[in-house]
C-alpha positions in Angstrom: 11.6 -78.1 87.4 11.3 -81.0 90.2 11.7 -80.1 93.5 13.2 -82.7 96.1 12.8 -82.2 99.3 14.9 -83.3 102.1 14.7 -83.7 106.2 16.7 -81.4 107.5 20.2 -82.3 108.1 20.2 -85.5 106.0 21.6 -86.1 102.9 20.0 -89.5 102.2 17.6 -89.6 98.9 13.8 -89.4 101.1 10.9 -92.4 99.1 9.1 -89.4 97.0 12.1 -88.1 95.8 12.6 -91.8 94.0 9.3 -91.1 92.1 10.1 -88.0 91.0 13.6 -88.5 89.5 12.2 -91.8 87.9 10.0 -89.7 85.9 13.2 -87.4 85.2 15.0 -90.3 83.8 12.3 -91.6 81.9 12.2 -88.4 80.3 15.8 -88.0 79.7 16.0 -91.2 78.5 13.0 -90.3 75.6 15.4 -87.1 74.6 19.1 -87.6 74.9 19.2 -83.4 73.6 18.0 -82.9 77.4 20.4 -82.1 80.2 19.9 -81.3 84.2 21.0 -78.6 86.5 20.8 -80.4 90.2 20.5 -77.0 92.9 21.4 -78.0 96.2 20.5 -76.2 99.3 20.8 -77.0 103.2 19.1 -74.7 105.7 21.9 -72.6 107.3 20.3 -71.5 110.5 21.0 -73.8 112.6 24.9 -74.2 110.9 28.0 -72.5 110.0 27.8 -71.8 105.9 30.6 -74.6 105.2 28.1 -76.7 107.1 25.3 -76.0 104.9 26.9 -76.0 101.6 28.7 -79.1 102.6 25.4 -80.8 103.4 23.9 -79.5 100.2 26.8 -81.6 98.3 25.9 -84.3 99.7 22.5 -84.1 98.7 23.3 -82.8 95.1 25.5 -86.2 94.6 22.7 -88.4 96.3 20.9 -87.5 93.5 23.6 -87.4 90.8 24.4 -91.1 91.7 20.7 -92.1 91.8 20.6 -90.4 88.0 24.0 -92.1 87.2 22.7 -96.0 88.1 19.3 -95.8 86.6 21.5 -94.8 83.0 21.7 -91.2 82.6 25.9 -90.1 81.8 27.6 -87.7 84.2 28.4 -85.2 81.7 24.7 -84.7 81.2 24.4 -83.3 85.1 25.5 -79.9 86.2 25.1 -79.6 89.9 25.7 -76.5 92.1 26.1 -76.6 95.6 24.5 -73.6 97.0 24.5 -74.1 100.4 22.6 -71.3 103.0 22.0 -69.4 99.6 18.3 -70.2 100.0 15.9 -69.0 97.5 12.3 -70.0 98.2 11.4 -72.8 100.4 11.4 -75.1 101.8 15.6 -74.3 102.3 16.2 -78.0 102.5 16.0 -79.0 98.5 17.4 -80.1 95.5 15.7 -78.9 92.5 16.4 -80.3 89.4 16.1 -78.2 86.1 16.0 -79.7 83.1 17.5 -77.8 79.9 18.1 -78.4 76.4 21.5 -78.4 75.1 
């Protein structure tokens, strides 16, 4: 699992979340079997929980378009927008699993 961490209240993909996923896609690219669950949370304390998940969209298709111009298909992406559901931390994320088929 890589997890992306974001300021909080920004959906914008942050510098070291670049680095990251271009290791994902370099591994994706090496094993087309491989597909990705994107989880996308937003910090709900300081919003209403339409906010958050909204927010957490965002971010889950920030990432999901990064993925789709450096090559890797959309049907290969699951993402989940989880909103103020926060497991862990920090509660501003996207982590991106990576399962076989």
């Amino acid at each position: 699992m890589v997890r992306l961490r974001f300021k909080g209240g920004q959906a914008k993909l942050p510098a070291p979340a670049v680095k990251q996923l271009d290791a994902v896609v370099a591994r994706l690219t090496k094993k087309i079997s491989l597909r990705l669950q994107l989880l996308a949370y937003a910090d709900g304390a300081t919003t209403s929980g339409s906010q958050a998940r909204r927010l957490s969209l965002s971010r889950a298709l920030a990432v999901r378009s990064y993925l789709i111009e450096k090559g890797i298909r959309s049907t290969r992406i699951d993402v989940r927008a989880l909103g103020n559901q926060v497991k862990g931390s920090p509660a501003d994320r996207v982590d991106v699993i990576i399962n076989n088929r």
